[in-house]
Residue frames relative to the residue before (quaternion, step in Angstrom):
aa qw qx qy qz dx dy dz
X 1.0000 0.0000 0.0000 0.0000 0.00 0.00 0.00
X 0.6231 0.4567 -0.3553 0.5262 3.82 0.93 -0.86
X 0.7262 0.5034 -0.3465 0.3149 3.38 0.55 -1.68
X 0.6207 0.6290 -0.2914 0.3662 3.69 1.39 -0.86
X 0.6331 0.4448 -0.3725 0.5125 3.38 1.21 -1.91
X 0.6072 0.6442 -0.3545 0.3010 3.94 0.16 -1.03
X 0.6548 0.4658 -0.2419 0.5439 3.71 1.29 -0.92
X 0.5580 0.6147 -0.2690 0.4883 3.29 1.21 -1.34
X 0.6066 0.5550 -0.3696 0.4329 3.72 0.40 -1.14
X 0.6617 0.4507 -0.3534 0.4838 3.83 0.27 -2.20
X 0.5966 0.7059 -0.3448 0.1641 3.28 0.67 -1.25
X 0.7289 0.4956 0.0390 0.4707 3.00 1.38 -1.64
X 0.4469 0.6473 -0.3047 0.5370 3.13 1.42 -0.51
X 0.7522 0.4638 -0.2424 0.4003 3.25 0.24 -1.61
X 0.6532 0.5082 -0.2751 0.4893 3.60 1.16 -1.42
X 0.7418 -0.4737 0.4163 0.2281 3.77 0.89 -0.20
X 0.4688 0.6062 -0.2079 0.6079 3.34 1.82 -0.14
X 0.0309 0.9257 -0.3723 0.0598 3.43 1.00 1.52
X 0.7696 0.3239 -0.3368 0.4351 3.45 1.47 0.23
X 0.1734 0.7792 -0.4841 0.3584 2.96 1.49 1.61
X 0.5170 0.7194 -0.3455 0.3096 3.45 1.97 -1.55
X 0.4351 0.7502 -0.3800 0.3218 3.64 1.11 -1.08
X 0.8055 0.5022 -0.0646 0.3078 3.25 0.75 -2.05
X 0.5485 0.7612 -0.3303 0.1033 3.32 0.81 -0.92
X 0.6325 0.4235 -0.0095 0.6484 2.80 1.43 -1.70
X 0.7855 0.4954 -0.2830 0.2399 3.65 -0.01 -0.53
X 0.5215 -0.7845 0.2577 0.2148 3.28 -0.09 2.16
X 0.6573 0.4265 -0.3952 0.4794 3.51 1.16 0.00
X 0.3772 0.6635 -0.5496 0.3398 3.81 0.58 0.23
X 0.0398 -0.7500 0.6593 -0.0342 3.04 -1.33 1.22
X 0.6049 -0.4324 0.4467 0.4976 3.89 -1.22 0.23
X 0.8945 0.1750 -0.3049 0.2761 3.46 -0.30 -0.93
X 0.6853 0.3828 -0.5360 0.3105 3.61 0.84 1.20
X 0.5009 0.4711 -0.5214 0.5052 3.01 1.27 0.37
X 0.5885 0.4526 -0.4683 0.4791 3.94 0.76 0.40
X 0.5601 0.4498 -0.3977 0.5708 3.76 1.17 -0.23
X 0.5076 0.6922 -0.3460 0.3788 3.45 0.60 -0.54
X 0.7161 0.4004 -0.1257 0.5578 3.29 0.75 -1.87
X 0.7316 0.4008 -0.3832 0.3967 3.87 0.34 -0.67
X 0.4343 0.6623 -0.4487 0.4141 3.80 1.51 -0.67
X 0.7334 0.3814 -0.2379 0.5100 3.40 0.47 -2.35
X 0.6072 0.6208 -0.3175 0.3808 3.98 0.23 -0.40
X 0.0297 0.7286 -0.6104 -0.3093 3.49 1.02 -1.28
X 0.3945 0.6180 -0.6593 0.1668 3.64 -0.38 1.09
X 0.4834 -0.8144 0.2262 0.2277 2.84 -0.96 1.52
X 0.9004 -0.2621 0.1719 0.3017 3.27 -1.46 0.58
X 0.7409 0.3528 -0.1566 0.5497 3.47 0.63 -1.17
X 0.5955 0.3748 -0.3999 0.5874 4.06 0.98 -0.99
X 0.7153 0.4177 -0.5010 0.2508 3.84 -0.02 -0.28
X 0.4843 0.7217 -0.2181 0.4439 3.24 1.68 -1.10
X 0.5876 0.5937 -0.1838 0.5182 3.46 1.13 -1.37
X 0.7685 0.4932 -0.1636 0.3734 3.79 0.41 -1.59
X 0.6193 0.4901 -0.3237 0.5211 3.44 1.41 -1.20
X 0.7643 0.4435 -0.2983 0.3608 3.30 0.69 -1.24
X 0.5118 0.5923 -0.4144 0.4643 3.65 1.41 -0.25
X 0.8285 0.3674 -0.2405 0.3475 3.42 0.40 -1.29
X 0.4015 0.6052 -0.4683 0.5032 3.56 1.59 -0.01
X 0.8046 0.3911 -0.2376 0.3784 3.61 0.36 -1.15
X 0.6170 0.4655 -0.4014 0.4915 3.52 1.20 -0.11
X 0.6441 0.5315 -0.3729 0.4045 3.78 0.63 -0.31
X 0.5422 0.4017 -0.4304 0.5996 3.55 1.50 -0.83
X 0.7043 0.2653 -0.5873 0.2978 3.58 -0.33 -0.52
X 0.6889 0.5489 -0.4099 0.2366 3.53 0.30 -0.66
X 0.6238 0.5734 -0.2427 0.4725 3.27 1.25 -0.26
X 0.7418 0.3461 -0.2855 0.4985 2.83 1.32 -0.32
X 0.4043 0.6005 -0.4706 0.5045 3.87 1.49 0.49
X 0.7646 0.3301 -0.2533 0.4922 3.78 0.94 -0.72
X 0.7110 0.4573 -0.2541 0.4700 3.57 1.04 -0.24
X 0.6311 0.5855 -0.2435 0.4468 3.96 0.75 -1.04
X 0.3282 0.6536 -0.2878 -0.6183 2.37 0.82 -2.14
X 0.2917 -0.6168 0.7299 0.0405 3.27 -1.49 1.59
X 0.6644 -0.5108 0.5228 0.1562 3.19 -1.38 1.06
X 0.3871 -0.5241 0.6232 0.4326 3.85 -1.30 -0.43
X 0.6641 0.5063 -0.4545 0.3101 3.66 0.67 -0.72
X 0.7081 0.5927 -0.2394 0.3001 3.40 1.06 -1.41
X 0.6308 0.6233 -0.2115 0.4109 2.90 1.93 -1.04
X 0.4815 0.6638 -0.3225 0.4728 3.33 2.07 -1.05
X 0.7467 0.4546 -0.1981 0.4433 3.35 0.86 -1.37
X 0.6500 0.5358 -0.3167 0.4360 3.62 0.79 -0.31
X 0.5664 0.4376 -0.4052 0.5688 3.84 1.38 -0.65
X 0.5490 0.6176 -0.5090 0.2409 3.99 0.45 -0.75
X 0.7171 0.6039 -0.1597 0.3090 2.74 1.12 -2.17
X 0.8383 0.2154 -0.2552 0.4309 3.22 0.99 -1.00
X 0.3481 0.6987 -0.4852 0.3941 3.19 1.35 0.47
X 0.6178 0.5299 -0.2216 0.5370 3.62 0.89 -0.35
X 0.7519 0.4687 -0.1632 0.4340 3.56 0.90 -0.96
X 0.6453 0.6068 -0.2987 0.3553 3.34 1.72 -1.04
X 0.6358 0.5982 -0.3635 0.3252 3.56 0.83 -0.61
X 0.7919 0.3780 -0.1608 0.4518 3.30 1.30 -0.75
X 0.2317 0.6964 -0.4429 0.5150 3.37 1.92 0.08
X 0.8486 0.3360 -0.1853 0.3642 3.42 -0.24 -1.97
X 0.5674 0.5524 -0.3494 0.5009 3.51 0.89 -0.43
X 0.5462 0.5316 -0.3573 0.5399 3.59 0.89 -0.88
X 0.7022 0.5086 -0.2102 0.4517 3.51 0.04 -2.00
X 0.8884 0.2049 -0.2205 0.3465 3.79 0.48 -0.68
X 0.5397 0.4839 -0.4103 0.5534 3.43 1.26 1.10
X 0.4273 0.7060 -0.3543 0.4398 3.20 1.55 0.64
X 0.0030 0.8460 -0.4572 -0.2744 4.26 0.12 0.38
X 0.7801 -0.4429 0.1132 0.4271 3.29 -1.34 0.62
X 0.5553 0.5273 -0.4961 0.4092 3.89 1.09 -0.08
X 0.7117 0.4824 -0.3657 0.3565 3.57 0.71 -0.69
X 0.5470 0.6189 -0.3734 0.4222 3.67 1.58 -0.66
X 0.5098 0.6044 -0.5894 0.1656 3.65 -1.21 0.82
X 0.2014 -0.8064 0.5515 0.0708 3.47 -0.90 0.36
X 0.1152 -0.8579 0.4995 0.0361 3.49 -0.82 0.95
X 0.0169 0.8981 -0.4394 -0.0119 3.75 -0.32 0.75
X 0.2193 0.9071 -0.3542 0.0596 3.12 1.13 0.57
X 0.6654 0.4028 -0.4331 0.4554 3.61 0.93 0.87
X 0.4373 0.5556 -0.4946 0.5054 3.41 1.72 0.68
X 0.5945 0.6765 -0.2286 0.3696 3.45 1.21 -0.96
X 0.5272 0.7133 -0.0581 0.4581 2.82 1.35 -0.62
X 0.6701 0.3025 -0.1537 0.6602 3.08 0.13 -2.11
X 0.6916 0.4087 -0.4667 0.3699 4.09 0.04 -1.06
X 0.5448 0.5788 -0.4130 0.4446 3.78 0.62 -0.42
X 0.7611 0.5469 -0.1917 0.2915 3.48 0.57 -0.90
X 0.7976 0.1993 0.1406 0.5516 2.87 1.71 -0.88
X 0.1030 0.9134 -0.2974 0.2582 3.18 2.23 0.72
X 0.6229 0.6961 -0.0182 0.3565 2.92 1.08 -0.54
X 0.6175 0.6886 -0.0761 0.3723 2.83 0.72 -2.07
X 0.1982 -0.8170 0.5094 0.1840 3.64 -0.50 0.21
X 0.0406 0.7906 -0.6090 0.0492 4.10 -0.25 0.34
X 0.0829 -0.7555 0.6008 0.2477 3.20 -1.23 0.49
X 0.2124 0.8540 -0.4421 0.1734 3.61 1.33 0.61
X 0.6154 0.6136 0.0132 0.4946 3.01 1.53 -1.13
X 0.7830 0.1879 0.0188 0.5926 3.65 1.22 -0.51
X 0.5197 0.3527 -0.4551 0.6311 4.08 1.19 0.78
């Protein structure tokens, strides 16, 4: 998520998104504010940015999971449909929600990332 928002940032820079320059370096950058970032400087609205973050979150898991599981291309074909259908009303859900209802617990990723914190991969960064 850092290593991503950090690329994202240069990214932006380059595109012209000069108070991305802040970000590059700064250990708290993440992808999805230097992707809010871009939809702010952009004016795209609220819901299509909402939409995009949540799209491109769900395409990297599947894709990770075609090289990791191992998930086919078909299954994977069939898995963007599904939630391609599901995403519009997700985010609508997700944004009529108020900050008490927002939280998110993952505590067998936490784990596995505990376990293996270390570890180097470049699965995650080609």
């Amino acid at each position: 998520e850092r290593q991503m928002g950090r690329s994202l940032a240069k990214l932006l820079v380059d595109l012209g998104v000069d108070s991305a320059a802040l970000w590059r370096d700064h250990r708290d950058t993440t992808f999805a504010n230097m992707f809010m970032l871009a939809a702010v400087r952009w004016e795209i609205p609220r819901q299509a940015a909402l939409t995009g973050l949540a799209w491109s979150w769900a395409d990297n898991q599947i894709t990770a999971a075609v090289k990791l599981v191992p998930l086919g291309q078909t299954s994977a074909q069939r898995l963007s449909v599904r939630f391609a259908k599901l995403l519009q009303q997700v985010v609508i859900q997700a944004g009529d929600l108020s900050d008490d209802e927002l939280a998110g617990a993952l505590p067998g990723a936490l784990i596995a990332s505990a376990r293996h914190e270390t570890q180097y991969s470049r699965l995650f960064r080609s």
